[in-house]
TIVO-2410 file (N, C-alpha, C; in nm, 3 decimals):
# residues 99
REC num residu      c1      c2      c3 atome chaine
REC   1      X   0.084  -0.119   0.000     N      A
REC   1      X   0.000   0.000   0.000    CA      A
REC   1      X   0.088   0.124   0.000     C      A
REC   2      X   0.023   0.226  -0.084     N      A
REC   2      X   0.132   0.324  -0.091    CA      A
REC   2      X   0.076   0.416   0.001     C      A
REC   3      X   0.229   0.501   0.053     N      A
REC   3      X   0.174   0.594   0.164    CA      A
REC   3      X   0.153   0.764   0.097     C      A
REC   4      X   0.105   0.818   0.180     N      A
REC   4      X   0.061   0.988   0.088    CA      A
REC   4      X   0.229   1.026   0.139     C      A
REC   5      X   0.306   0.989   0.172     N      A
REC   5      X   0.463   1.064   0.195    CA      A
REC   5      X   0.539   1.037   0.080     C      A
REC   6      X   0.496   0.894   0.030     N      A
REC   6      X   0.573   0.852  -0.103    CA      A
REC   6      X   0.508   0.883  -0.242     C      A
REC   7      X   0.359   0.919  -0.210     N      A
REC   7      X   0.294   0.892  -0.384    CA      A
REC   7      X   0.281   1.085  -0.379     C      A
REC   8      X   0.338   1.173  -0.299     N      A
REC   8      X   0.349   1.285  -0.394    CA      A
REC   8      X   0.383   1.341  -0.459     C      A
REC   9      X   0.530   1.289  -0.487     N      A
REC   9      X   0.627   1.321  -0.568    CA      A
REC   9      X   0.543   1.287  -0.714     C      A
REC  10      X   0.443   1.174  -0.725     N      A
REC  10      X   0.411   1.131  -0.847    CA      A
REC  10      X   0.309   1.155  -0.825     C      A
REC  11      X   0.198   1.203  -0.756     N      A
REC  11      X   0.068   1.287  -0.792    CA      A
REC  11      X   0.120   1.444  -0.851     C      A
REC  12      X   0.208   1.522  -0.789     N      A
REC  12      X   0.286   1.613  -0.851    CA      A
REC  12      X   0.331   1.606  -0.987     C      A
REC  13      X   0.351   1.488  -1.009     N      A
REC  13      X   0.419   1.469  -1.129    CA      A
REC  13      X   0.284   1.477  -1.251     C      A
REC  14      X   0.184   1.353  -1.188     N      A
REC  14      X   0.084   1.359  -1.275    CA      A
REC  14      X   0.028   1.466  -1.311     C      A
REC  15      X  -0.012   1.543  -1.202     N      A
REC  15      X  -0.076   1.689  -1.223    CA      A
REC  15      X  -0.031   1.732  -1.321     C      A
REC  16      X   0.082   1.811  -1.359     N      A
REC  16      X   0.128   1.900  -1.416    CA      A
REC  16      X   0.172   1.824  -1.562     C      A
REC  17      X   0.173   1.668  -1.563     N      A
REC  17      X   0.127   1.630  -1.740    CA      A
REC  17      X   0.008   1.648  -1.780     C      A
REC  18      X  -0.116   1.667  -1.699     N      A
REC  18      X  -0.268   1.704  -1.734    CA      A
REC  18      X  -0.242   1.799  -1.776     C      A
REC  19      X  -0.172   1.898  -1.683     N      A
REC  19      X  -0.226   2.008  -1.731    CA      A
REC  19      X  -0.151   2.100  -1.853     C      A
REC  20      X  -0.083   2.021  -1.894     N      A
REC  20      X   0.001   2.032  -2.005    CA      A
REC  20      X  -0.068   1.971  -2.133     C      A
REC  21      X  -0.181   1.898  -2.117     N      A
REC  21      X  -0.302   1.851  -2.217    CA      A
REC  21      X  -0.301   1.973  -2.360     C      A
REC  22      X  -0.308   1.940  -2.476     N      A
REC  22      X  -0.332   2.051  -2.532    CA      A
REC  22      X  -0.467   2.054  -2.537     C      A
REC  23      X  -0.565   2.180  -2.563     N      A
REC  23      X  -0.655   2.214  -2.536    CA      A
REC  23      X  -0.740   2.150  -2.671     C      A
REC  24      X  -0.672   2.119  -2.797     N      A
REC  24      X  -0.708   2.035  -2.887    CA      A
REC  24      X  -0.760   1.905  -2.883     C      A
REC  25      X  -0.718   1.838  -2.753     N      A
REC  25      X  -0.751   1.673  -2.745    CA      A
REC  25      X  -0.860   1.684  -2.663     C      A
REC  26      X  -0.903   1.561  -2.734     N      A
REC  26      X  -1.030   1.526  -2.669    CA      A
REC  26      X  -1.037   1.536  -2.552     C      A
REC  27      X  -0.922   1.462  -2.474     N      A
REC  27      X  -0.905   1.447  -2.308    CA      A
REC  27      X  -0.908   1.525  -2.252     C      A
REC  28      X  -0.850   1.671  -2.327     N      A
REC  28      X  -0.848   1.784  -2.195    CA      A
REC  28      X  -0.975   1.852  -2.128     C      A
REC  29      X  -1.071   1.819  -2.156     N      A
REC  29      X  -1.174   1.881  -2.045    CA      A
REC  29      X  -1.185   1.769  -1.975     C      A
REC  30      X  -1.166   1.597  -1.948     N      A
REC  30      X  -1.178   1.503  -1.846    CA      A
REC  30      X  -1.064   1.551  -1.781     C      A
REC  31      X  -0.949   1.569  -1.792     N      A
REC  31      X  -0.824   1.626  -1.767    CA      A
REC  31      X  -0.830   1.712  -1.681     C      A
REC  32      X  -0.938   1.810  -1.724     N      A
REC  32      X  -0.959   1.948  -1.633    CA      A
REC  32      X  -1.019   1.868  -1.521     C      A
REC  33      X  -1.091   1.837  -1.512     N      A
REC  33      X  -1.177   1.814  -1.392    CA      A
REC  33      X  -1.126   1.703  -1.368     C      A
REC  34      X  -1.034   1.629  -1.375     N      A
REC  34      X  -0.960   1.498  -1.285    CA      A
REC  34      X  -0.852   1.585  -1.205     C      A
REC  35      X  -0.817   1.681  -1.278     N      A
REC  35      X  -0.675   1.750  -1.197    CA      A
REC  35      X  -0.716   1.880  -1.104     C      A
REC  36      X  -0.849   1.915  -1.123     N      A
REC  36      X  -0.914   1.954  -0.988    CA      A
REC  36      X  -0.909   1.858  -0.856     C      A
REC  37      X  -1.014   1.730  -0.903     N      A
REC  37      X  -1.005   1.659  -0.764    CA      A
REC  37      X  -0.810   1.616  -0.697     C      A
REC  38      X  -0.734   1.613  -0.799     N      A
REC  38      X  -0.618   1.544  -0.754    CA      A
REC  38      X  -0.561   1.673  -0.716     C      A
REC  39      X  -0.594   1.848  -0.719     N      A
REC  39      X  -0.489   1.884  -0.658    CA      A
REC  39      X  -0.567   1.963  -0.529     C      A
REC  40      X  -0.700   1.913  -0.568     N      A
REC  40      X  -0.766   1.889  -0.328    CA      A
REC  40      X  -0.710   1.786  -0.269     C      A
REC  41      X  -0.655   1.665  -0.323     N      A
REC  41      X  -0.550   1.540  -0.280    CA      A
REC  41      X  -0.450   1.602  -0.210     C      A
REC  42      X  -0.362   1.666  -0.355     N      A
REC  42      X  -0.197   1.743  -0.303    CA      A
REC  42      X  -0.221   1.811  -0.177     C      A
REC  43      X  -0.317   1.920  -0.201     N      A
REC  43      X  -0.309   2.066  -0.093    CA      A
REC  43      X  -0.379   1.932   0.061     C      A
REC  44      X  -0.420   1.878   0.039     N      A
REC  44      X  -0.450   1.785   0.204    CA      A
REC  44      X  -0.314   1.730   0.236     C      A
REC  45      X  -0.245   1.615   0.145     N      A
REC  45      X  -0.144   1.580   0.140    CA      A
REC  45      X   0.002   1.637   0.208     C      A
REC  46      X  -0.009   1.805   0.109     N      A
REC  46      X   0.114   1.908   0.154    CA      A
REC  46      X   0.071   1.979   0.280     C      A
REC  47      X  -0.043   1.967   0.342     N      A
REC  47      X  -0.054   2.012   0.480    CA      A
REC  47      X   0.019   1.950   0.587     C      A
REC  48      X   0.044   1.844   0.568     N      A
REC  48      X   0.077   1.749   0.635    CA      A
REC  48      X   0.228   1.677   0.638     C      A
REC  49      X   0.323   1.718   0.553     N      A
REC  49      X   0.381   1.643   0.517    CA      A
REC  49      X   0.436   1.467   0.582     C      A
REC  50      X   0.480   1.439   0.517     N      A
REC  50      X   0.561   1.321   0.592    CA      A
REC  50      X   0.444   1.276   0.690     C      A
REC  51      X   0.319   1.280   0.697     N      A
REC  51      X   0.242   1.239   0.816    CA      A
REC  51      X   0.127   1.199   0.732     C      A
REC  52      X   0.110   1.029   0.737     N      A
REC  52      X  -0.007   0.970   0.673    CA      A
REC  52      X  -0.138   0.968   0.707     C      A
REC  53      X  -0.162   1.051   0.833     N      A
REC  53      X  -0.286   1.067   0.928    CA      A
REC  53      X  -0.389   1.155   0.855     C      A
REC  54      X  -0.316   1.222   0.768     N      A
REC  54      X  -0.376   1.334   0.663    CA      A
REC  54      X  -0.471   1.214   0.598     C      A
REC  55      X  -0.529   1.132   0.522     N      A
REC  55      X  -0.536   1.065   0.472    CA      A
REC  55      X  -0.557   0.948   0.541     C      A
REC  56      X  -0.742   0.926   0.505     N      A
REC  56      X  -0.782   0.760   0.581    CA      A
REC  56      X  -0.782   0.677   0.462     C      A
REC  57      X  -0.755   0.528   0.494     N      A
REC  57      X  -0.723   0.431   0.383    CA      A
REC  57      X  -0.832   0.445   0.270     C      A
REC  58      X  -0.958   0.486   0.281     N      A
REC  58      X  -1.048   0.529   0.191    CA      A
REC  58      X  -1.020   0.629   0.071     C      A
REC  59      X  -0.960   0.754   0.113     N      A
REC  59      X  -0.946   0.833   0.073    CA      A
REC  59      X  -0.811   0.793   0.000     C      A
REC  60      X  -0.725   0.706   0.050     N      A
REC  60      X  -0.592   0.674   0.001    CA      A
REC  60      X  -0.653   0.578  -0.138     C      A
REC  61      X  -0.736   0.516  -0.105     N      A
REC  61      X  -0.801   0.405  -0.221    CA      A
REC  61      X  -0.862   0.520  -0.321     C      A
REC  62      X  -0.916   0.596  -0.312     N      A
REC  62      X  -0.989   0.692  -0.402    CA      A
REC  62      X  -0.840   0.757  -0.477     C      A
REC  63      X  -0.766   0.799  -0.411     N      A
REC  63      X  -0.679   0.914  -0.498    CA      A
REC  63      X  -0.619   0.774  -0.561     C      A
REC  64      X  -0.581   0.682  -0.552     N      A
REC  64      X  -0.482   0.548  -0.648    CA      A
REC  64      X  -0.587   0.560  -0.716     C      A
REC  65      X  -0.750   0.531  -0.729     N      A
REC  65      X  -0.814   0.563  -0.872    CA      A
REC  65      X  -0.844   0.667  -0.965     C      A
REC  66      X  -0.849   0.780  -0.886     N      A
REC  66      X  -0.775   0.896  -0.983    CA      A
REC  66      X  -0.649   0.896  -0.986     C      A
REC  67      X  -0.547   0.852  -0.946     N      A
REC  67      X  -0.438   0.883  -1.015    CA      A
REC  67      X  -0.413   0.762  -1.113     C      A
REC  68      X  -0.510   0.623  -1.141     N      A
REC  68      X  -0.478   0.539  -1.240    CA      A
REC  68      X  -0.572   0.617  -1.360     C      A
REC  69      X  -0.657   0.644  -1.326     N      A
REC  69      X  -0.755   0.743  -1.437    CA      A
REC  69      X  -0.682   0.858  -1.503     C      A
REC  70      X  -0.609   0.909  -1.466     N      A
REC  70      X  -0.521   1.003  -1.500    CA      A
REC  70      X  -0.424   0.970  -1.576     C      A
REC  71      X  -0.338   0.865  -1.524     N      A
REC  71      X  -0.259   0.817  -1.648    CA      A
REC  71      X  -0.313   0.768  -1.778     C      A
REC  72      X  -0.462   0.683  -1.689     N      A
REC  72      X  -0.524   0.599  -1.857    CA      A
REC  72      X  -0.519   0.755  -1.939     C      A
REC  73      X  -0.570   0.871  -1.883     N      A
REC  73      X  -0.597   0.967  -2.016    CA      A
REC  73      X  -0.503   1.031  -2.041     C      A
REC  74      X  -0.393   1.037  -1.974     N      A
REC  74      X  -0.206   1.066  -2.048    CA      A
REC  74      X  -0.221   0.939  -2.163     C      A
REC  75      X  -0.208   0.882  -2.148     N      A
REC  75      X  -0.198   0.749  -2.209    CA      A
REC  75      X  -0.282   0.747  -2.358     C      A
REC  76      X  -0.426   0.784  -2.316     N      A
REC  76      X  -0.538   0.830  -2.423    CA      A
REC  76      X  -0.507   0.931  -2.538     C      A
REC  77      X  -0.434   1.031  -2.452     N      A
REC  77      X  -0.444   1.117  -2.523    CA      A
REC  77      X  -0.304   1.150  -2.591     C      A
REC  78      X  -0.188   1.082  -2.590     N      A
REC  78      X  -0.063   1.053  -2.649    CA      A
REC  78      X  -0.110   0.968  -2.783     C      A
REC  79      X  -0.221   0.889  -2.761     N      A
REC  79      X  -0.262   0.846  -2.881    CA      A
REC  79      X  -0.306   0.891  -3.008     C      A
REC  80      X  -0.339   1.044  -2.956     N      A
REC  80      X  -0.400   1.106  -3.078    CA      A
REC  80      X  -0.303   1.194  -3.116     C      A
REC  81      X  -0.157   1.167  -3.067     N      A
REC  81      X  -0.070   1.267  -3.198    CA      A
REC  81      X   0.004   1.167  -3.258     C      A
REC  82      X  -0.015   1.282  -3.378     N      A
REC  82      X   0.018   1.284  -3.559    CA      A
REC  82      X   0.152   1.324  -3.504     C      A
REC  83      X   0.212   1.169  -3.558     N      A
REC  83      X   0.350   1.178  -3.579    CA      A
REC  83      X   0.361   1.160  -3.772     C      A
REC  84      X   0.452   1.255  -3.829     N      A
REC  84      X   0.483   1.276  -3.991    CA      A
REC  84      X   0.530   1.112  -3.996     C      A
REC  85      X   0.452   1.071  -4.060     N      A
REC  85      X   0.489   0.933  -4.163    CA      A
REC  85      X   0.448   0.800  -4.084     C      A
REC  86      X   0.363   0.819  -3.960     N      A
REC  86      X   0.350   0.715  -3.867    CA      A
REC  86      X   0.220   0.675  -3.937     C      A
REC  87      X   0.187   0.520  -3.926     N      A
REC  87      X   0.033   0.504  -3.945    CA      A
REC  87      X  -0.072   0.559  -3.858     C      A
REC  88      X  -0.197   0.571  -3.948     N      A
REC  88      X  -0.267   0.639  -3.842    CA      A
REC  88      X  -0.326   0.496  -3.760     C      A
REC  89      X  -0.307   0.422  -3.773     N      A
REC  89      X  -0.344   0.310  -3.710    CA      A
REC  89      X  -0.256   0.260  -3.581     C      A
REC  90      X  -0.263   0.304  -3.465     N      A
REC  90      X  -0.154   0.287  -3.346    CA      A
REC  90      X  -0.197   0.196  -3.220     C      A
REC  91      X  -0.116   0.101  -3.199     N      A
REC  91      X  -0.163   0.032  -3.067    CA      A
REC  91      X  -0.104   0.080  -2.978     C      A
REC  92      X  -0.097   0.073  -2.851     N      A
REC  92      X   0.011   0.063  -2.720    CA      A
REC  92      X   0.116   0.054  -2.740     C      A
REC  93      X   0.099  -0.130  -2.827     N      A
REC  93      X   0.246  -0.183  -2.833    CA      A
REC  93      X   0.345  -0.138  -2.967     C      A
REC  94      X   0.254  -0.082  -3.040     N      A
REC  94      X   0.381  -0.004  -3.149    CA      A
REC  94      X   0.425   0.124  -3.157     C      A
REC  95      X   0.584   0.168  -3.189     N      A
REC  95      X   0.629   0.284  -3.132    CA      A
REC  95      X   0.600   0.333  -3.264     C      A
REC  96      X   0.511   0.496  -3.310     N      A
REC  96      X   0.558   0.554  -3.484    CA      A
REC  96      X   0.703   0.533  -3.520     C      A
REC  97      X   0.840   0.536  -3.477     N      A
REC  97      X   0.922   0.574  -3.532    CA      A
REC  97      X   1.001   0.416  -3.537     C      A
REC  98      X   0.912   0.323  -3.487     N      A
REC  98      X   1.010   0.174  -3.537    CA      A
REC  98      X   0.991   0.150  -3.687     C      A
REC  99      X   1.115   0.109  -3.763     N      A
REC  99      X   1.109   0.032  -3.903    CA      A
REC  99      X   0.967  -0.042  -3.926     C      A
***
C-alpha cells in the first residue's frame, strides 16, 4: 500500500502532465476536472507532510483511482498525436518511429 509521503512526488508529477493537455484533445476537459479533484489530494497531502494521518485508507483508495484514471488519459491522449509518416493506425504496443 502506498503511503501519501511517497505517492506525492508522483501525484505532482501527474498533475502537471494534465495540465500540459493541449486544449485540442479530446481528453483535456476530463483532464480538467480529474486535476481539480487530484490537486484537493496534493493541498491535504502538503498540509501534512511526511504524516499519513492526513489521509484515511479510503481516501488513500480513491486518490490510487484517480491517479490510475489520469494516467489511462495521459496514455489516451498521447494516442492522438500525428507523428509525420507514422500510421494512423496505433496500438500501445507499437512505437511511430520503429522500421
Amino acid at each position: 500500500m502506498n503511503t501519501s509521503k511517497n505517492i506525492l512526488p508522483i501525484l505532482e508529477m501527474l498533475i502537471a502532465r494534465l495540465e500540459r493537455l493541449s486544449a485540442d484533445s479530446t481528453w483535456a476537459h476530463h483532464a480538467s476536472g480529474l486535476r481539480g479533484s487530484l490537486l484537493r489530494y496534493q493541498e491535504k497531502i502538503s498540509t501534512f507532510p511526511g504524516s499519513d494521518a492526513n489521509l484515511t485508507p479510503r481516501e488513500m483508495s480513491q486518490l490510487e483511482e484517480l491517479m490510475q484514471a489520469g494516467f489511462s488519459i495521459l496514455e489516451k491522449a498521447a494516442l492522438e498525436i500525428e507523428y509525420p509518416g507514422a500510421n494512423s493506425c496505433r496500438t500501445l504496443d507499437t512505437h511511430p518511429f520503429d522500421g
